[in-house]
N, C-alpha and C positions, 0 to 999 in steps of 0.2 A: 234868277233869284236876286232883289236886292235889298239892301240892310236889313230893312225890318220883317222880312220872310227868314231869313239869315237867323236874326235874334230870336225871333218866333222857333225856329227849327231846334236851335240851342236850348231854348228852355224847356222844349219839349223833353228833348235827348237827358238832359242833363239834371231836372229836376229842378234847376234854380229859378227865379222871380223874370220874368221879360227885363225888367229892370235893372236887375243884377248881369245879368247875362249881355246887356246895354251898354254896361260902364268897364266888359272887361270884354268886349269888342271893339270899345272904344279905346282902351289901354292896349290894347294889341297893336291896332292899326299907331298910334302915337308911338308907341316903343318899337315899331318896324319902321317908320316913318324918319324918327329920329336918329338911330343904327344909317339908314341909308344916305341919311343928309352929313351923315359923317361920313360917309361911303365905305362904309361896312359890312360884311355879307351876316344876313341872320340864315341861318339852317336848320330846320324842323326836319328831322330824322324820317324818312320813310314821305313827307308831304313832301317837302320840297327846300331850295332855297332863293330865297330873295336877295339881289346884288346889285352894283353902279356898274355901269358900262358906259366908255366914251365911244361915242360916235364921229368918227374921221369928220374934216371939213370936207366937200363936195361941191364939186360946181352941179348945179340942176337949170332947169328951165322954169321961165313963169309961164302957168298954161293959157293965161290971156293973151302976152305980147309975144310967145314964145322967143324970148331973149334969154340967152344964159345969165346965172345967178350965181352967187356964192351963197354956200350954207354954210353956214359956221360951225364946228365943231363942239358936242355938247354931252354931259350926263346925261343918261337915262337910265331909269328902273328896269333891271331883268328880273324872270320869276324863272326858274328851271326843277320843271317836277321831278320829283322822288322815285325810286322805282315801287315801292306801295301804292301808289299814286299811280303811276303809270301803268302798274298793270290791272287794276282797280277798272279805270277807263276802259284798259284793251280787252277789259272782258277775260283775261288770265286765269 
């Protein structure tokens, strides 16, 4: 599914305008977006929660000259589902 199947699904569900339903998918994604650049955990009850997680530095390998490397250590976005969520999927 991407965005605009997303929006389409939403307005179906929900009664509102494709349009409408556009500008608060778009406000979702920016106020999760923003929360996490502040590295902040957002948590939606029963879906799931969104968090920063630092990634250790690591030595790796380049796969063309196979010579070790350093990676740097870094943020990244975690998502960790919900158990509604979760049993939703497993078929529960």
């Amino acid at each position: 599914m991407n965005k605009d199947s997303l929006i389409g699904a939403m307005a179906e569900k929900s009664g509102l305008t494709r349009k409408d339903c556009e500008s608060a998918l778009n406000a979702f994604v920016d106020s999760v977006s923003d929360a996490l650049t502040k590295k902040e955990k957002v948590t939606l009850i029963g879906f799931g929660t969104f968090s920063v997680v630092t990634r250790k530095a690591r030595t790796g390998r380049n796969p063309s000259t196979k010579k070790p490397m350093e990676i740097p250590a870094k943020d990244v976005p975690k998502f960790s589902p919900g158990t509604s969520l979760k049993e939703k999927i497993g078929g529960k």
